[in-house]
C-alpha positions in Angstrom: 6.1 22.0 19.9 5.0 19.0 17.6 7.2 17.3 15.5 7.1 18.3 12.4 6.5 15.0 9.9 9.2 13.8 7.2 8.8 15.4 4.0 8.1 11.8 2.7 4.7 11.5 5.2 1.8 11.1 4.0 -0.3 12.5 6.9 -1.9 9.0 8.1 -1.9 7.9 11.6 1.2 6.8 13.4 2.5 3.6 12.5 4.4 2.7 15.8 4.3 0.8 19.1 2.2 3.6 20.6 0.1 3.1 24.0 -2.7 5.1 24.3 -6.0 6.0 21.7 -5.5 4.4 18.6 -5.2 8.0 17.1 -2.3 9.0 19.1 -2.0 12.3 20.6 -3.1 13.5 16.8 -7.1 14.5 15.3 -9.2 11.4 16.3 -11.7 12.8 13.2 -7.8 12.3 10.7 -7.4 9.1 11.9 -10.8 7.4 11.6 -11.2 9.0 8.2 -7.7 6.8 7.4 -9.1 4.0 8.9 -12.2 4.3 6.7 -10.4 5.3 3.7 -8.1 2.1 4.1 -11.0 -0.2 4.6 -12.9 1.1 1.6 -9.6 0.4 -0.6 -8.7 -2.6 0.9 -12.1 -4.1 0.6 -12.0 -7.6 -0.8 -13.6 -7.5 -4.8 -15.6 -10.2 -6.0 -14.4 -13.4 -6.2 -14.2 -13.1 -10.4 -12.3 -9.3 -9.8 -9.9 -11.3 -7.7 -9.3 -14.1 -9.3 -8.4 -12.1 -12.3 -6.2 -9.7 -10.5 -4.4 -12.8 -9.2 -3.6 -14.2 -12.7 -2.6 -11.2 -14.4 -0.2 -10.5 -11.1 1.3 -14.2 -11.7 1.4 -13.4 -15.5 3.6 -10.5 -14.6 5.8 -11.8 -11.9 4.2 -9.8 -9.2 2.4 -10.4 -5.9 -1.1 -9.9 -6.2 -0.7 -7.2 -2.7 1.6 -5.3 -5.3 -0.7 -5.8 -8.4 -3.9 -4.4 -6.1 -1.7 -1.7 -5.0 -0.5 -0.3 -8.3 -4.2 -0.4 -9.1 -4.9 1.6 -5.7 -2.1 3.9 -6.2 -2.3 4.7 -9.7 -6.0 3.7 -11.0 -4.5 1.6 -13.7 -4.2 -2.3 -14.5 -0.6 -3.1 -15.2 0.3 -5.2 -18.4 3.3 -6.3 -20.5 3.6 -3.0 -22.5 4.8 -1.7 -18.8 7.7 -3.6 -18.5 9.7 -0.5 -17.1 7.0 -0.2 -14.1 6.6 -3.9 -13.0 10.7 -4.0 -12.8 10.9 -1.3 -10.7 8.1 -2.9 -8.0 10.7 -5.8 -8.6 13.5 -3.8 -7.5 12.0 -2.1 -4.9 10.4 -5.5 -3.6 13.9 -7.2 -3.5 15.7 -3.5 -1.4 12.6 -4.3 1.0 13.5 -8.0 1.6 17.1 -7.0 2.3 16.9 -4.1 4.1 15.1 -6.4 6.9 17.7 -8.9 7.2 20.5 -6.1 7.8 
């Protein structure tokens, strides 16, 4: 019987040091959908769409990775009227640096 995934999964391929297809023992149609979906989001913009993505991210104190993904995850540009969201991708960014030196 398949393990069942952790209620925080989002159904996408296996992230680990699996040998074998690149789909795992999974639905090679799931995974290259994945794959697909991740290249379409991940696509580099235009040069102007990402210089501009990179200032505002500076202006704000984040990373432009976690400016492009707010935008991803939430279809909305962050600004300084959303203080309250851009310290909790702080916060979250500085429990990520720690947890890997533990």
């Amino acid at each position: 019987m398949p393990r069942r995934p952790k209620r925080s999964h989002n159904g996408g391929p296996p992230l680990t040091d699996y040998v074998g297809p690149p789909w795992g023992e999974g639905d090679a149609y799931l995974f290259l959908a994945w794959r697909a979906a991740h290249d379409k989001a991940w696509k580099a913009p235009s040069q102007a769409i990402m210089l501009m993505r990179l200032e505002r991210a500076e202006r704000l104190g984040l990373t432009y990775e976690e400016y492009t993904l707010e935008i991803l995850e939430r279809g909305r540009h962050l600004g300084e009227e959303d203080a309250e969201r851009i310290a909790e991708i702080r916060r979250a960014r500085r429990r990520k640096r720690h947890s890997h030196f533990e």
